[in-house]
Structure formats: structure tokens, C-alpha cells
C-alpha positions as CSV (number, residue, x, y, z in Angstrom):
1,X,21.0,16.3,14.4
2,X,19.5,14.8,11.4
3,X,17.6,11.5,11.5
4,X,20.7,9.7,9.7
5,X,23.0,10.7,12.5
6,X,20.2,10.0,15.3
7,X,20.2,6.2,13.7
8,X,23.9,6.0,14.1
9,X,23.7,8.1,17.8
10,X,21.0,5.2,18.6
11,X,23.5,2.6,18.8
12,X,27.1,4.3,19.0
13,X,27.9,3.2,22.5
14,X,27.0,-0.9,21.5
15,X,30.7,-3.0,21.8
16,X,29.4,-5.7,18.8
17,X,31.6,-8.2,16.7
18,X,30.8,-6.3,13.6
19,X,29.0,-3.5,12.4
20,X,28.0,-1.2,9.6
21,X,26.8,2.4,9.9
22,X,25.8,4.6,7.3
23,X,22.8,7.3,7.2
24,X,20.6,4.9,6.7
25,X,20.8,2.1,8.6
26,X,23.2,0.4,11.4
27,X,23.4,-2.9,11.5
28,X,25.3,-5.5,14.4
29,X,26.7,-8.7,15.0
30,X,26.4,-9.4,18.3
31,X,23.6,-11.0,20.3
32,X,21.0,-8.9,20.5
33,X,19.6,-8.9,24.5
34,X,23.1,-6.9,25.3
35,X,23.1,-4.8,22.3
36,X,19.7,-3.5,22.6
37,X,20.4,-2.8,26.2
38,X,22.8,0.5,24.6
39,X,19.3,1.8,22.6
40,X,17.9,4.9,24.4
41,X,14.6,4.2,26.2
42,X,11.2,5.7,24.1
43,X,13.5,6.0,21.1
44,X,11.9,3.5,18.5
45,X,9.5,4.5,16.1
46,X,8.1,0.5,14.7
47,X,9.5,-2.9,15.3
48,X,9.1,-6.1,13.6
49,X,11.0,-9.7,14.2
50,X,10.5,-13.1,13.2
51,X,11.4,-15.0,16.9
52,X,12.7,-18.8,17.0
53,X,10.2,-20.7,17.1
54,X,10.5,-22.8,20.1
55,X,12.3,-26.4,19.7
56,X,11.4,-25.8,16.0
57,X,14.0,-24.1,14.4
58,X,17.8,-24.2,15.5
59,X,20.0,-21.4,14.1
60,X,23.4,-21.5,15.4
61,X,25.1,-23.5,17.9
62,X,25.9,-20.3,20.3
63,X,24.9,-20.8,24.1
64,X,23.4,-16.9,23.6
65,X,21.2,-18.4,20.9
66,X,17.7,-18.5,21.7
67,X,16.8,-21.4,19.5
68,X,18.8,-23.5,21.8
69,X,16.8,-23.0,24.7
70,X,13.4,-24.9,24.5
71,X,10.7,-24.8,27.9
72,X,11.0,-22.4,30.6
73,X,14.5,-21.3,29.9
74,X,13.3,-20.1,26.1
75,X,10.7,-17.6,27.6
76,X,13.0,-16.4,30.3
77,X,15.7,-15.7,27.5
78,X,12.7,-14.4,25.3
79,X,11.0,-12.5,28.0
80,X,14.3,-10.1,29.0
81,X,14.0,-9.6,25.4
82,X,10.7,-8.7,25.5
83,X,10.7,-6.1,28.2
84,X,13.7,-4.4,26.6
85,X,12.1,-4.3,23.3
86,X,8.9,-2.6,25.0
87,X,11.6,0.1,27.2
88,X,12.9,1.3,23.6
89,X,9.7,1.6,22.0
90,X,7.6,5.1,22.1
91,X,4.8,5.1,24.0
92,X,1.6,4.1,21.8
93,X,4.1,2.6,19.2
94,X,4.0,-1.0,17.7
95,X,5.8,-4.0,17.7
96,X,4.7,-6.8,15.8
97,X,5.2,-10.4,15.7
98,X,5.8,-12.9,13.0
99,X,4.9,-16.4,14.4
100,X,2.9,-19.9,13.6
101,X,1.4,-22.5,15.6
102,X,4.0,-25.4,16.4
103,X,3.7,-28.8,15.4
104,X,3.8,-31.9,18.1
105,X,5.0,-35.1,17.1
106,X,5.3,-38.7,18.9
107,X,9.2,-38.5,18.9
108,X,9.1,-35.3,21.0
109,X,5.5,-34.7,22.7
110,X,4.4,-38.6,22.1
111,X,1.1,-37.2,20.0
112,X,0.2,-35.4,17.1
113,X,-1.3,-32.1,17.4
114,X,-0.5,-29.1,18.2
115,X,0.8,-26.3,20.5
116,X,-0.3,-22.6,21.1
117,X,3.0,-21.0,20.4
118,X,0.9,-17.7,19.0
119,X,-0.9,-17.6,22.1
120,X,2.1,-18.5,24.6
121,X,4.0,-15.2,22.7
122,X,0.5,-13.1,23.7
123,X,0.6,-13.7,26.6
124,X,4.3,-13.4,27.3
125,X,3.9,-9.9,25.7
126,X,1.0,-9.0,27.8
127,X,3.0,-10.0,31.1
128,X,5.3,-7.7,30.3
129,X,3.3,-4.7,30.2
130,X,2.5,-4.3,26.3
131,X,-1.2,-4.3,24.9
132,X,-2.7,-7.0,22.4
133,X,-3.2,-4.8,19.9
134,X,-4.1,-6.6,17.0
135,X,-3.2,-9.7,14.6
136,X,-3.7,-11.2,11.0
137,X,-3.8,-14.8,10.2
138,X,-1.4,-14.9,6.5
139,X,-2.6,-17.5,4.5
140,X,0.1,-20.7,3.2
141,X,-0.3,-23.0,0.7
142,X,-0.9,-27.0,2.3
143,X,0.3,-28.4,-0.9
144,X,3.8,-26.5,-0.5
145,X,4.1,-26.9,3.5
146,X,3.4,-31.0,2.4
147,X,6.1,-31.2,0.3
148,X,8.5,-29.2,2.4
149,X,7.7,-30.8,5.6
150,X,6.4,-34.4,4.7
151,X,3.7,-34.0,7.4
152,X,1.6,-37.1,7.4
153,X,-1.3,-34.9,9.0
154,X,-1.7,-33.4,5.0
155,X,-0.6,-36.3,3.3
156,X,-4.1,-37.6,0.8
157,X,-3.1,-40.8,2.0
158,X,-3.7,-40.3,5.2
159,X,-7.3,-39.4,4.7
160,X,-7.9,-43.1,3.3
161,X,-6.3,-44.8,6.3
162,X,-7.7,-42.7,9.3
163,X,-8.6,-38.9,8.8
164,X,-8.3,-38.7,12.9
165,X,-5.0,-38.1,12.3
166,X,-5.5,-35.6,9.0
167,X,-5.3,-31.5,10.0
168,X,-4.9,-28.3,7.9
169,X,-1.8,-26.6,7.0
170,X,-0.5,-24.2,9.3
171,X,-0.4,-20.3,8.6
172,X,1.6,-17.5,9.9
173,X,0.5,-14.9,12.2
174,X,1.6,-11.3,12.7
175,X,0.7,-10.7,16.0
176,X,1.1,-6.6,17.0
177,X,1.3,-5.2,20.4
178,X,1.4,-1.7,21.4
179,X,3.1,0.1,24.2
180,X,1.5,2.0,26.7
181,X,0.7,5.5,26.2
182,X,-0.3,8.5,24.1
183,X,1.8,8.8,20.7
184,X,2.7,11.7,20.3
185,X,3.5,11.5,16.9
186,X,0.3,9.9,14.6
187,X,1.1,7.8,11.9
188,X,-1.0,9.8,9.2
189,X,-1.3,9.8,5.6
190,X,-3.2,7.4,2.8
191,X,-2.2,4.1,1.3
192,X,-0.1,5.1,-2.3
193,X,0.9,2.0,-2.9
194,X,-0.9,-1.8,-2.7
195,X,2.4,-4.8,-1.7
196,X,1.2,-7.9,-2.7
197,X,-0.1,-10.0,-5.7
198,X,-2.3,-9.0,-8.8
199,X,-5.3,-10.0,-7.4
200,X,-5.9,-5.7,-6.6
201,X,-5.7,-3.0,-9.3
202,X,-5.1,0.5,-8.6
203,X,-4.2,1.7,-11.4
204,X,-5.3,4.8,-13.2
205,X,-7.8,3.3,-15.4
206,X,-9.1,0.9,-13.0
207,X,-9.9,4.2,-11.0
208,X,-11.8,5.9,-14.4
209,X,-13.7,2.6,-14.7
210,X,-14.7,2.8,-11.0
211,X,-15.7,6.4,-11.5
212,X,-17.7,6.2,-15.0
213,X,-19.4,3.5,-12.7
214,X,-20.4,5.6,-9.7
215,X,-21.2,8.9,-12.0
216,X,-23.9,7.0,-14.0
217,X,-25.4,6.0,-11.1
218,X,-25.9,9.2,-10.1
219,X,-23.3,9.0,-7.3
220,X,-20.6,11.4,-6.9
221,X,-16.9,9.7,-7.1
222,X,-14.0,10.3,-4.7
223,X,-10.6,11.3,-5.8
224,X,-8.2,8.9,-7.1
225,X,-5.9,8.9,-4.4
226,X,-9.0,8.5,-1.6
227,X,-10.3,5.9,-4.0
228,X,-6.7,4.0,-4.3
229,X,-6.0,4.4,-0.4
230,X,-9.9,2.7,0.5
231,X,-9.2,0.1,-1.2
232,X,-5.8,-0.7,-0.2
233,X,-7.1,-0.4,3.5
234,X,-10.1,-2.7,2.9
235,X,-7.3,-5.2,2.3
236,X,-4.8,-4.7,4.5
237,X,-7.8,-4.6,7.2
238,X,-8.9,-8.1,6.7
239,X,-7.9,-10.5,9.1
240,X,-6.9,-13.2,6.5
241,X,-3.5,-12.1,4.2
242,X,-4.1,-14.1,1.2
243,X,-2.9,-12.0,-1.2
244,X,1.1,-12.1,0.4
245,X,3.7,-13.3,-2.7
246,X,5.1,-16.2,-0.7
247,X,8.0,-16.5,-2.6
248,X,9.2,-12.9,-2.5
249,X,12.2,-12.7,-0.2
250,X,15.8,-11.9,0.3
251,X,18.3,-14.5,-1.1
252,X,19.5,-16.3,1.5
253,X,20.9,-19.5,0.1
254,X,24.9,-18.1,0.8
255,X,23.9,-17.7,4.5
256,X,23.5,-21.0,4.9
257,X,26.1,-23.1,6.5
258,X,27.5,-26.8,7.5
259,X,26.0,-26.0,10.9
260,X,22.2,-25.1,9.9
261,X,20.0,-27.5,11.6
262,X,17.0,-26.3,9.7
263,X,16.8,-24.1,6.3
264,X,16.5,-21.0,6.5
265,X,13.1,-19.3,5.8
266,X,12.9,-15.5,5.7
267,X,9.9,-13.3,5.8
268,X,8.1,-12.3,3.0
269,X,8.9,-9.2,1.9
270,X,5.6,-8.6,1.2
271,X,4.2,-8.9,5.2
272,X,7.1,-6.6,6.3
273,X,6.4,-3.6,3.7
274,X,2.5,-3.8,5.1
275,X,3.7,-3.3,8.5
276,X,6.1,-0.4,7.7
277,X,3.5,1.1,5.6
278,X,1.1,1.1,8.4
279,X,3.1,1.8,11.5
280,X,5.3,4.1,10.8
281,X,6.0,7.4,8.8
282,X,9.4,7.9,6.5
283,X,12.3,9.0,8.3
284,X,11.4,6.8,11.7
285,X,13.2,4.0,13.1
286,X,12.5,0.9,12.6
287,X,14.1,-2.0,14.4
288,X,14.5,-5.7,14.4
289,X,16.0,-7.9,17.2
290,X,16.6,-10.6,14.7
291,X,18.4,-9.5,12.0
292,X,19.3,-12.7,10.0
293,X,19.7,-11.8,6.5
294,X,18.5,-8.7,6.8
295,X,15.0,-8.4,5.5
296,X,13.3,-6.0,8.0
297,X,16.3,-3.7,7.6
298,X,16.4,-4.3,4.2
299,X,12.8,-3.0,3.7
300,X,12.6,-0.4,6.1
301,X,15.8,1.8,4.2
302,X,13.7,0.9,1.2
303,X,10.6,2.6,2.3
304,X,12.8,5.7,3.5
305,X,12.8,4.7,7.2
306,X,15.9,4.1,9.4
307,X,16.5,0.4,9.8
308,X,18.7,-0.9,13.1
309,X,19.4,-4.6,13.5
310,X,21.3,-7.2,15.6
311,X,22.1,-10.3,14.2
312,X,24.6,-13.3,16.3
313,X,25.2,-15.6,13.5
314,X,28.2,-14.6,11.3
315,X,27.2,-16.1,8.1
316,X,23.6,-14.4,8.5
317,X,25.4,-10.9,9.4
318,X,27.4,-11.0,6.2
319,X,24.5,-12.2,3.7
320,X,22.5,-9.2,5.5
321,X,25.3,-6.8,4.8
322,X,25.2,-7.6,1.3
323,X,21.3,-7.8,0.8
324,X,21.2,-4.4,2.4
325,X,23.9,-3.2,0.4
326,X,22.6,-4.1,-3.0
327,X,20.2,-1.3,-2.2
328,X,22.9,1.2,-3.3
329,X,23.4,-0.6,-6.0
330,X,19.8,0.0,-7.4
331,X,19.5,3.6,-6.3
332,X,22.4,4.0,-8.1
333,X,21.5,2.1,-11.2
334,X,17.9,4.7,-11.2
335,X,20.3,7.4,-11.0
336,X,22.3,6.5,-14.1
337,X,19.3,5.5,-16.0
338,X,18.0,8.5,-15.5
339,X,21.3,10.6,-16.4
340,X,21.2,8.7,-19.4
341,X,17.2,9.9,-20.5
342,X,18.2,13.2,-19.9
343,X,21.5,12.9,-21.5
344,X,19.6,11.5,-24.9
345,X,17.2,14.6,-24.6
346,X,20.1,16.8,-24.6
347,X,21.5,14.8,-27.6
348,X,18.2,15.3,-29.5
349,X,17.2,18.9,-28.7
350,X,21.4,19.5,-30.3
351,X,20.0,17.6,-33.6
352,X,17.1,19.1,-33.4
């Protein structure tokens, strides 16, 4: 079988609402702790999912819903979840996390502070048999998470009344776990591409200027493509992302519905491409529990893996069948573009 028909194999048997299957990716409505339950066991190359955060974020008003739980029923819900997710995964594979510290307030803890949510995911990982493998703390911008959130605990004001009550912003986490095991397949290869802002240039001439600069002092240079992938790795091994274009996700505005408790906020585009990149090799699966509008999916089939998904909101499922979609429509506009250059040469040699 080829990997295209494995990823449509993986989940053939799964009874969902909807669906969509193609080479490259298969995608389901459906709640996601029965549908994973058809995915063979040690079949899962990478995984990445954004989880409700608990009591923070409500998505949908389904019972199956895990935003609707909050307490000890969340991390029973989230922990059958858990153990499945770490049954489908290779052995000394990753899964990683995307996650925050929660806010408290005096209308639902009666103080302001904060909880451990990051660490309450660790350990529910680690109960159920994964390892701690590693995490990254991704930078946001307190000015933006003011304005969007109207915490008093960043407000300037604040600071003049009592700064007792003032805190820093919150960031994201990824937090990665691996399963047990030997892998059997290693994730080799250098870094040929850098996701994220300007702040890094690995471009040709930034390489010459680097290598005029170690020749004349009497040093020998390594190739470009060592040279490109050291210094991509030197900054996707810090433990502080603060180089992630916050603002570079999927459109998600037509998702949204009369029902949305909170808005919507998918993950950047940019965190999700690092984690492909280092987790997994082209042609692997790649699989997210929480589909919503597709991003992880969306990425993975962009990279060249295999993306699987599961998604119970409708309105979600349908914006992620379009986002994922529209990558067909841009591999298809690179193919006409480049029909077109080679038509034009044709045209000229003729003339010529």
C-alpha cells in the first residue's frame, strides 16, 4: 500500500457524521474519544492538539464536548483521551501540547491569580504512562492579551492603585511528551527552512557574509546547508519562542457561530510547522484530536505529511474542509504558473 492509502486505511472503519478522504489527508466530524478508538495501535508518526482549556473556553454546547466539563469530570474525559492518544502513537514518538496557565478570578475562584493548568496536563500525561519530554514557553504580547481580555492584573492603572494585584501576561506552552520505547524510525535530516519572523536570515548572502567572516579569521567555514540548519536549530532549541508571527493563522471568522461562548483562537501556524519540522519526516502521519478549523491538518499536508483529524463541532468541520481544501487550490495555481513560464519560453525560443 502506499502511504496515501495507509492514511485513508488508518481510519476506514470510523462511523463519523462527516468525513473527507483523499491521499492526503482524512478528516472527521465526530467526537473524537470514539473515533480515535478505530486508529490502529503504534500507527502514528507525530501529534499535536490545542486542548480546552479547562472552564476557560466553551466550544459547543454538545454533552461529548470537553469544554463542558470543568474539575474532576474534565480530566477523566481528558484522560481516556490521553491513554488512547498514547496507544496510537509509535513507540519513542511525540505528542505535543499547546496549553497556557489559567486565569482565577473573584466571580469563579474568589481571588486573583492563577492556576497550573500546564502542569496539571504534565502530570495527567505522565500518569498515563507517557514521558515529559520536553517544553518551550512561546512568548505573547501583554499589550494585545490587555486589550483582548481587559485583565485588570495588566491594566497601567492598576499599578498606581495597588501593584499587589498587577501580574505579567500569560504565554503559551508547547508541552511534548514521548511514548515509551525505541523508535525505530529516527527522525533525521537538517533544518532547510527557518518558520517565523525576520528576525533570522538564512539566506545565500547572509551565508557568504558569514563565511568571508570565518575565512579571514583563519577559520575554515561549514557548508551552507550545515551553516543554515545550526542556526535554525540554535533557535528552535531555545526555551523562549519569541520569534512566532502571532498573527499567522487560518481564517476562522466563518466558523464562528450564534453559539460560540468564547472567540475562537487558532494556533499559529508558525508553532505547528516547528513541531512537524522536528518530529516527523515527510510522508508520516500526523494527527490531531482537535481538529477545529483545521490548522494542524492543514500544515501537516503542507509539509508533505499525512494529516488525520476529528473535529465535533459542525461549523468548525466545514471551515476546516475548506481551509484544507484551499491547499489544492495553490498547488494548483504553482502548477499553472509554471505551465505558463515554460509556455512563454516555448513562445520565445519560436521567435527566436
Amino acid at each position: 500500500m502506499t502511504n496515501a492509502q495507509n492514511t485513508a486505511a488508518l481510519t476506514a472503519d470510523i462511523s463519523a457524521v462527516n468525513q473527507v478522504i483523499t491521499d492526503n489527508y482524512a478528516i472527521y466530524e465526530g467526537d473524537s474519544c470514539e473515533l480515535i478508538r478505530a486508529i490502529p495501535g503504534d500507527s502514528v508518526h507525530f501529534g499535536i492538539h490545542s486542548p480546552p482549556f479547562e472552564g476557560l473556553y466553551k466550544f459547543s454546547s454538545f454533552d461529548r464536548d470537553i469544554s463542558n466539563n470543568e474539575g474532576g469530570a474534565f480530566w477523566e474525559h481528558y484522560a481516556f483521551l490521553i491513554q488512547e492518544l498514547l496507544r496510537v502513537t509509535k513507540p519513542g514518538r511525540i505528542h505535543s501540547v499547546h496549553c497556557m496557565q489559567l486565569p482565577t478570578s473573584k466571580r469563579r475562584n474568589g481571588f486573583i491569580g492563577m492556576r497550573d493548568f500546564r502542569g496539571e496536563i504534565i502530570r495527567a500525561y505522565e500518569d498515563a504512562g507517557w514521558i515529559f519530554h520536553s517544553e518551550v514557553c512561546i512568548w505573547k504580547d501583554p499589550v494585545v492579551a490587555q486589550q483582548r481580555t481587559k485583565s485588570i492584573r495588566l491594566l497601567h492603572k492598576q499599578i498606581t492603585k495597588d501593584s499587589c494585584i498587577s501580574g505579567q501576561g500569560l504565554a503559551d506552552y508547547i508541552v511534548s511528551f514521548r511514548k515509551p520505547g525505541d523508535n525505530l524510525d529516527p527522525v533525521d535530516g537538517m533544518f532547510d527552512v527557518w518558520v517565523g519572523d525576520e528576525s533570522l536570515d538564512i539566506s545565500r548572502d547572509a551565508y557568504e557574509r558569514h563565511a568571508a567572516e570565518t575565512i579571514a579569521d583563519g577559520r575554515t567555514p561549514w557548508s551552507f546547508e550545515q551553516w543554515r540548519s545550526v542556526f535554525v536549530w540554535q533557535r528552535y532549541a531555545s526555551p523562549v519562542w519569541s520569534d512566532i508571527r502571532q498573527t499567522r493563522t487560518l481564517q476562522y471568522r466563518s466558523a464562528r457561530d450564534e453559539q460560540d461562548e468564547q472567540h475562537i483562537s487558532p494556533l499559529q501556524l508558525d508553532v505547528i510547522e516547528r513541531c512537524i519540522d522536528l518530529w516527523s519526516l515527510p510522508d508520516e502521519t500526523v494527527l490531531t484530536p482537535f481538529l477545529g478549523i483545521g490548522s494542524e491538518v492543514y500544515s501537516a499536508v503542507e509539509m508533505g505529511r499525512k494529516g488525520v483529524g476529528f473535529e465535533l463541532k459542525p461549523s468548525y468541520f466545514r471551515q476546516a474542509v475548506k481551509n484544507i481544501a484551499s491547499l489544492g487550490t495553490k498547488e494548483q495555481l504553482v502548477a499553472d504558473l509554471f505551465s505558463a513560464a515554460n509556455d512563454n519560453r516555448a513562445v520565445a525560443k519560436v521567435a527566436a
